[in-house]
N, C-alpha and C positions, 0 to 999 in steps of 0.2 A: 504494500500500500504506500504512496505517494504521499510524504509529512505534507503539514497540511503548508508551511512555509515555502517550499519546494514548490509550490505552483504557483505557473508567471504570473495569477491574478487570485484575488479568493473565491472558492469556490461558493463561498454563500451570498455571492456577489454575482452568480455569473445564469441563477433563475430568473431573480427581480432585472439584470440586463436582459435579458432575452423577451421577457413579459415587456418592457418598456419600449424595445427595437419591434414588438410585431405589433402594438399599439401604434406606435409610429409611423410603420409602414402600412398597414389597416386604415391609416386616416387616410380620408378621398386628399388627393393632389394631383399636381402634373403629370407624375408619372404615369399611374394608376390611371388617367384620362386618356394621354396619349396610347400607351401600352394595349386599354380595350379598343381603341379606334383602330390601330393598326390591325392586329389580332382579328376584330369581326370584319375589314373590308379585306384584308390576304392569306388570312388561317394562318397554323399554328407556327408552320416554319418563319414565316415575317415575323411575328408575331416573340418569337425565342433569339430570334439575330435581333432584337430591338432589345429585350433585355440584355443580352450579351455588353451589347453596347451602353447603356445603363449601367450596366453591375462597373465595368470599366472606369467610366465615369466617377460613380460611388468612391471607385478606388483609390482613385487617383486624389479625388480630396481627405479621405481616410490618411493615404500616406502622407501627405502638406501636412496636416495637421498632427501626426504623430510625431514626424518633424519640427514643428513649430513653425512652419511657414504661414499658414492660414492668419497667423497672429497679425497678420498685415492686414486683414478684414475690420481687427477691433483697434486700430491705430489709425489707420486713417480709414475711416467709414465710407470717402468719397467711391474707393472702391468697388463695396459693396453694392453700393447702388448703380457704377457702371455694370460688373459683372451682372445684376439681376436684370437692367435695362436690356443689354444684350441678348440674354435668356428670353426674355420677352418677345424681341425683335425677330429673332430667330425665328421661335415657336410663330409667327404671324408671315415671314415668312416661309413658312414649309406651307400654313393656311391657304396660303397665295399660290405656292408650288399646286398643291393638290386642287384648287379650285379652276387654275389652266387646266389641268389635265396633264402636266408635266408628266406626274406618275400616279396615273388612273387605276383605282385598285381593282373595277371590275376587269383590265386587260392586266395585270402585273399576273407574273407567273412568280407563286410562291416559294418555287423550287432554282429561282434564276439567280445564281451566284452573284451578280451588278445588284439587283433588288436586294439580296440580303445584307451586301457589302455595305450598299448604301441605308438601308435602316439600322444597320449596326451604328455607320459613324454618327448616324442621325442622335439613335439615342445617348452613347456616349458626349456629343459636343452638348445637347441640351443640360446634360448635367452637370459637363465640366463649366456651363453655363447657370449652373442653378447655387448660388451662393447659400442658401439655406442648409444644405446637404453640408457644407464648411460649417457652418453654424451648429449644427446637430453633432459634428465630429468634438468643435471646441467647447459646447456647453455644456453633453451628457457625459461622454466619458471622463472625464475627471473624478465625477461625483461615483462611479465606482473602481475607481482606482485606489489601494491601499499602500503607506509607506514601507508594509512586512512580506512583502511580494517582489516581485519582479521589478526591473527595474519602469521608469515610468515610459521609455519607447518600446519597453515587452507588452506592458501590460494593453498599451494604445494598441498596436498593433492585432492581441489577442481577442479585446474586444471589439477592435473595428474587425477581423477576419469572420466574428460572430455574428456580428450586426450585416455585415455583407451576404451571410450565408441566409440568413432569417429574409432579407430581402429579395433575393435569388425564388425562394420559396414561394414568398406573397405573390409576384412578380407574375411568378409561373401559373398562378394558380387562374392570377388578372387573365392570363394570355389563353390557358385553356377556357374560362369561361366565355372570352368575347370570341375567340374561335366559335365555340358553341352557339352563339348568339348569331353569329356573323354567316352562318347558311341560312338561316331565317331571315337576314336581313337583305343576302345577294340575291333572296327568291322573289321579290317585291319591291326594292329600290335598283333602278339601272341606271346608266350611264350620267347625264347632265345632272340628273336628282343624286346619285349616289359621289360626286363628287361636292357637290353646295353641302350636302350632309356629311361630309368628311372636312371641307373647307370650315363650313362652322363650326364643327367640335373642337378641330385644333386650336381656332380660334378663340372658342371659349376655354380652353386650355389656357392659352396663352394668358387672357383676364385672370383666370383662376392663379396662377402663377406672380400676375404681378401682386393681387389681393394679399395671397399667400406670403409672401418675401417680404412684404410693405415695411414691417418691423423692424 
């Protein structure tokens, strides 16, 4: 049996994180928005390369912050509001993307290597776009970090690999459900109507996102 100092973080620490990151990730956001929009206009494979791209994302601000780069969000705030503005812009336009017809989901082949390529980078820049996800890395894990454990880039690391996994999960779950959704929706909305109805959701994404981040 493993002493109980011996683990890079405490273990009676690492329920109530896990309960906290799937509350978290549970809350309706941007992700969770975009993820069933893709998912019900391309099925499951789009739908799994967008999280791919997401979880990446996640990552990447997971390790800043373990790092202590992300600290540049709470020194100069001017930041924060660039990176969210951007996140925004983005998400309004991909809105714009989808509502041309640039990449029409009733013709995307869900199996086309370009199409998944491109929803992967999609959902990773959104997030590396999404300043909140830096916020959630620099606010919550602290508060389960202990000074009788690991050192404090173990213990960051450990619970961001946690928190990344729990999200992977939730993620997958968005994706098979709007899959599910998304043959009931290709049998009855086509071409002109099924892109204004993918143009506005992102869209409303997009609001939702800046709402979200406002703080």
């Amino acid at each position: 049996m493993i002493p109980h100092a011996a683990w890079p973080v405490d273990p009676g620490v690492i329920a109530p994180f896990l309960l906290a990151a799937a509350l978290i990730e549970l809350t309706p956001g941007p992700n969770m928005g975009w993820l069933a929009l893709i998912s019900a206009a391309r099925g499951r494979a789009a739908g799994f390369a967008a999280v791919a791209g997401v979880t990446v994302g996640l990552a990447v601000w997971m390790l800043a912050a373990a790092f202590g780069l992300t600290q540049a969000l709470l020194i100069w705030p001017p930041l924060y509001q660039i990176i969210r503005w951007a996140g925004v812009v983005f998400l309004l336009w991909l809105a714009w993307e989808a509502w041309r017809g640039d990449s029409d989901p009733a013709a995307a082949d869900g199996d086309d290597h370009s199409t998944l390529r491109g929803l992967f980078l999609r959902g990773m820049t959104g997030n590396l776009l999404n300043p909140k996800a830096a916020v959630f890395y620099v606010a919550l894990l602290p508060t389960f970090m202990r000074p009788d454990h690991g050192s404090p880039l173990a213990q960051a690391l450990t619970l961001g690999g946690l928190h990344l996994a729990v999200a992977v999960a939730v993620h997958s779950l968005i994706v098979l459900g709007g899959a599910g959704a998304g043959g009931w929706l290709l049998t009855r909305v086509q071409g002109p109507v099924l892109r204004a109805v993918m143009a506005g959701g992102i869209a409303l994404v997009a609001a939702w996102m800046a709402w979200e981040t406002r703080g």
